[in-house]
C-alpha positions in Angstrom: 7.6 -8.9 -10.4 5.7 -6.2 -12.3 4.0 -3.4 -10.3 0.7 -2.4 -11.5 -0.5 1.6 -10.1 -4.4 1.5 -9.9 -6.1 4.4 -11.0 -7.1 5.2 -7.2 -3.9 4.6 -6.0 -2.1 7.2 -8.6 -4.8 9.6 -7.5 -4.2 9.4 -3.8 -0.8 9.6 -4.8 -1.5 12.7 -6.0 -3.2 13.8 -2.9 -0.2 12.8 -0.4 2.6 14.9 -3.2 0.6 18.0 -2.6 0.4 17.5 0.7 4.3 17.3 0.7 5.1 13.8 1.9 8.0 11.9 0.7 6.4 9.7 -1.7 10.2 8.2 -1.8 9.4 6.4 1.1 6.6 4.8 -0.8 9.1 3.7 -3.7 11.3 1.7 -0.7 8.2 -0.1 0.3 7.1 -1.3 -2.8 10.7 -2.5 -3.5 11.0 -4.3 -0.3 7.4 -5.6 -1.6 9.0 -6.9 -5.0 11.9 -8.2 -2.7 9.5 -10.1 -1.5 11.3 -8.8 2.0 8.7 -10.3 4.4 10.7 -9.9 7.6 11.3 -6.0 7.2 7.9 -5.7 6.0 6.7 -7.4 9.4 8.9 -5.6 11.6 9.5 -2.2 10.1 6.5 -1.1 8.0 3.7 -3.7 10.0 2.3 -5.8 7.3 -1.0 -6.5 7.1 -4.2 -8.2 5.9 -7.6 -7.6 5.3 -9.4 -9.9 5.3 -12.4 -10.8 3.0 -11.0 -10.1 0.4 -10.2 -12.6 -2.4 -7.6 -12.2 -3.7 -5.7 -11.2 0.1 -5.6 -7.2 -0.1 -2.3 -5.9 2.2 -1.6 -2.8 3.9 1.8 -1.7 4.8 2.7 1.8 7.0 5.1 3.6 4.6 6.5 5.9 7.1 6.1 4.8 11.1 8.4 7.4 12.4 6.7 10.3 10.5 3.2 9.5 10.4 2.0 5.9 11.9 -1.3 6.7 9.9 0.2 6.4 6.6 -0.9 2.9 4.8 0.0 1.5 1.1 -2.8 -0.9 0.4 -1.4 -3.8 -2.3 -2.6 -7.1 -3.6 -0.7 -9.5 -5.6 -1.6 -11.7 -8.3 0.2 -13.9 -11.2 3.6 -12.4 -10.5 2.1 -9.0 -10.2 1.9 -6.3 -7.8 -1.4 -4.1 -7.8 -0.9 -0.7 -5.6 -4.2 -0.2 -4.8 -4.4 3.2 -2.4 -2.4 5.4 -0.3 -4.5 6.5 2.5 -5.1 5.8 6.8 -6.8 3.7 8.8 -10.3 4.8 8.0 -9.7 3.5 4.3 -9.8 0.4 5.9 -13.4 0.3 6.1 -14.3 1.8 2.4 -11.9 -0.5 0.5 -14.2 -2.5 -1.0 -15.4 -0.2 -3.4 -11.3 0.8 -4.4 -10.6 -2.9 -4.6 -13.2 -3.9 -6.6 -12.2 -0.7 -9.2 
């Protein structure tokens, strides 16, 4: 599967580096995501949907043990992998506007 960084996601991205988190942590999501590794996603990371969104938008907690608040919001399509946004649970409300970017 290809991944795909949105523009909003690569900026948040850039948010969360200066703020000194371990965006490796992000990099072992998104290969569990390409590994297609539902069961750890479930269990470990919390997998998620939002729904209302066409196609299914997904948010995953990159790091539960160091911040439960941290999400990575995904979609996939045609053997591709769109990272949408890194952000919380308040981004929850307000992705519409990122998804549709």
């Amino acid at each position: 599967m290809e991944v795909i960084p949105k523009k909003y996601f690569l900026r948040t991205a850039k948010k969360y580096k200066k703020k000194h988190y371990d965006l490796s942590k992000v990099n072992k999501v998104v290969s569990l995501i390409e590994k297609e590794d539902f069961n750890q996603l479930y269990t470990k990371h919390k997998l998620g949907v939002i729904h209302g969104t066409h196609p299914p938008l997904y948010h995953v907690h990159v790091d539960r043990a160091y911040n439960d608040d941290w999400l990575l919001f995904y979609f996939g399509d045609n053997n591709k992998i769109y990272l949408s946004a890194l952000g919380n649970h308040n981004l929850i409300e307000h992705i519409s506007k990122i998804f549709n970017d």
